[in-house]
C-alpha positions in Angstrom: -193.5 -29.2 -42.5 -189.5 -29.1 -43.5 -189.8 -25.4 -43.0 -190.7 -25.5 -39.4 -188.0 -28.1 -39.0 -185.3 -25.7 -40.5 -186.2 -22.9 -38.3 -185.7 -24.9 -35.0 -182.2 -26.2 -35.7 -181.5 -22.6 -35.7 -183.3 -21.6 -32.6 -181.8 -24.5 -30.8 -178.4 -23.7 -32.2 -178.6 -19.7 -31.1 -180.0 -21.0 -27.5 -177.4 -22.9 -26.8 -174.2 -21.5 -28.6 -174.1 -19.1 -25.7 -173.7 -21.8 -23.3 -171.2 -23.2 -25.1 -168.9 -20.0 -25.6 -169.5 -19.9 -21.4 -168.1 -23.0 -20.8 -165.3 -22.4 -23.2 -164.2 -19.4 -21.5 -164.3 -20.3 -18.2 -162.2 -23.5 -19.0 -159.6 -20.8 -20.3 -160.3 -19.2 -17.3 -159.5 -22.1 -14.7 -156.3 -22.9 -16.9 -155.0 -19.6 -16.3 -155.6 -19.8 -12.4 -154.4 -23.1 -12.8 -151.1 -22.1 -14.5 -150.6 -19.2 -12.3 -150.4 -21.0 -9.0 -148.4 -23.7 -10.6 -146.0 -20.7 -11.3 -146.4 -19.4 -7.8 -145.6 -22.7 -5.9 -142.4 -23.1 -8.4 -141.1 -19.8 -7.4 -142.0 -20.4 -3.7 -139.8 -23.8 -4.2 -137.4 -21.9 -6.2 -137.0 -19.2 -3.1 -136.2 -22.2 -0.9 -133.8 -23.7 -2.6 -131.9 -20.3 -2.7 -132.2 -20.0 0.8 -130.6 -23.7 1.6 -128.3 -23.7 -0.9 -126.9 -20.4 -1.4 -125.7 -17.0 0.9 -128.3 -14.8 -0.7 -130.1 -12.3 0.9 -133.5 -11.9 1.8 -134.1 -8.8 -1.2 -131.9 -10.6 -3.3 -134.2 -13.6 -3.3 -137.5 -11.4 -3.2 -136.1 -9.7 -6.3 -135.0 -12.6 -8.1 -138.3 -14.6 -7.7 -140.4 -11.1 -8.9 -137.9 -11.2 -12.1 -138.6 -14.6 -12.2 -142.3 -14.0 -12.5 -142.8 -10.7 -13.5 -140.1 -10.2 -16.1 -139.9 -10.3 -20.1 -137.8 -13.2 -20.4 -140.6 -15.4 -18.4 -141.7 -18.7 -19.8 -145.6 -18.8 -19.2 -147.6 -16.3 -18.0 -146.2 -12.6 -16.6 -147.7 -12.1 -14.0 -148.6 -8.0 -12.5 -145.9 -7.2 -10.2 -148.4 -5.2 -8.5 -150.5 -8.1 -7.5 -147.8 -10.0 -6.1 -146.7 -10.0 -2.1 -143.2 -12.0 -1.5 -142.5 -12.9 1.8 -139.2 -14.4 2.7 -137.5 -15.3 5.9 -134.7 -17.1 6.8 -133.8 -18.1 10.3 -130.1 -19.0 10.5 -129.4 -21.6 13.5 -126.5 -23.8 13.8 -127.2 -28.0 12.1 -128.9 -30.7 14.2 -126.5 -33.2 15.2 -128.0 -36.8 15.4 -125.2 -38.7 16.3 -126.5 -39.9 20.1 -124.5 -42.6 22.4 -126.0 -45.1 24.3 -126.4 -42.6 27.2 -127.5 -40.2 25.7 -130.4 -43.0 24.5 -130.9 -43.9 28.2 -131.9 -40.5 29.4 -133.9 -39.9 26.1 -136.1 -42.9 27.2 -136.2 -41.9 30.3 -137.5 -38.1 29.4 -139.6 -40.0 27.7 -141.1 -41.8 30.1 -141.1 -39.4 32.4 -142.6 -36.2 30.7 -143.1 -34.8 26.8 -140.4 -32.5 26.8 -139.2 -33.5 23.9 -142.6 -32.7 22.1 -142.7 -29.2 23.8 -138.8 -28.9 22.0 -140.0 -29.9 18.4 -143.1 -27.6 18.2 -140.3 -24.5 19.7 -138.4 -25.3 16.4 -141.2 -24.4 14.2 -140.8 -21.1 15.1 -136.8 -21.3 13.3 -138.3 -22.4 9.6 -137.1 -20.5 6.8 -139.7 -20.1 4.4 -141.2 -18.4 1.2 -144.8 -17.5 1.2 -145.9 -15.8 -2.1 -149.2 -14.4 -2.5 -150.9 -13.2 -6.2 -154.3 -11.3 -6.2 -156.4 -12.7 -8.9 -159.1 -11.1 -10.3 -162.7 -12.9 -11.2 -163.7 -12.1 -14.8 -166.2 -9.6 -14.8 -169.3 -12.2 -15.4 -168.6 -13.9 -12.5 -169.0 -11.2 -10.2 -172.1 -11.8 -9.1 -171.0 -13.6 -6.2 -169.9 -10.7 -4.6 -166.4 -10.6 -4.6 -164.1 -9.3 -7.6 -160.7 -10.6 -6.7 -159.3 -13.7 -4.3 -155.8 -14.4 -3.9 -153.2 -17.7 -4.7 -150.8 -18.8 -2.4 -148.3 -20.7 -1.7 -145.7 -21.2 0.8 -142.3 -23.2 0.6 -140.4 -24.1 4.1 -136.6 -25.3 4.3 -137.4 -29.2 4.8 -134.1 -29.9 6.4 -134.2 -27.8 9.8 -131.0 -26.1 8.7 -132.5 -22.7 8.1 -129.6 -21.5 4.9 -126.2 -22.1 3.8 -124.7 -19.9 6.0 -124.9 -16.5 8.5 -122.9 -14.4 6.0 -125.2 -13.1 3.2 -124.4 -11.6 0.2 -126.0 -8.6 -1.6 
């Protein structure tokens, strides 16, 4: 009777060692996406900052976020330059000034009251955000490709916050 009992441990323990490995792997797996997009959404923030704070160009900001991705000296995961889409635009457009007098508060009441003009004004200045969208094609491990697909894509996107669009109209190479 011990026999029998020794011989399934084993059975047990070679039906579900399989299982285990699986779910080992694909925790690797989702650390990897995870780690990825992390590094995407820096670089997207990163981009932004370049763009508020600094006269850069657009391609010298698309390069300097791909070498700060794609290059040796990267901490993390290098990611395939080949796989990765940079979009960056800036829209230069003078400060908002908010200092308002008391007639100018009048007649904004009154605009107010009389119509949503001012509504119409703020969704207009959407179209002036500068921005950084980055875009990385990931690839599904082969196993998982049962689903159908073989690859999806991680984004992420960064806007200028303060409406100011970059540091100035004259960019530098």
């Amino acid at each position: 009777m011990l026999k029998n009992q020794k011989g399934q441990a084993i059975v047990e323990a070679a039906l579900t060692a399989p299982i285990i490995v699986f779910f080992l792997l694909t925790i690797l797996w989702f650390g990897r996406v995870m780690l990825s997009w992390q590094q995407i959404t820096t670089a997207a923030r990163y981009g932004t900052d370049l763009i508020a704070n600094t006269p850069f160009s657009k391609t010298y900001i698309e390069n300097d976020i791909r070498d700060y991705l794609c290059s040796d000296n990267t901490i993390g995961r290098i990611l395939d330059p080949n796989k990765l889409k940079i979009t960056v635009e800036i829209k230069d457009f003078p400060k908002m000034d908010f200092t308002i007098s008391i007639k100018e508060l009048d007649q904004f009441f009154k605009s107010i009251a009389g119509s949503f003009e001012i509504f119409g004004s703020m969704l207009s200045m959407q179209d002036n955000i500068s921005f950084v969208e980055i875009t990385y094609q990931y690839e599904f491990p082969s196993i998982l490709n049962i689903i159908g697909k073989d690859s999806f894509e991680l984004k992420a996107r960064s806007e200028v916050l303060s409406g100011t669009g970059s540091a100035g109209t004259k960019k530098r190479e």
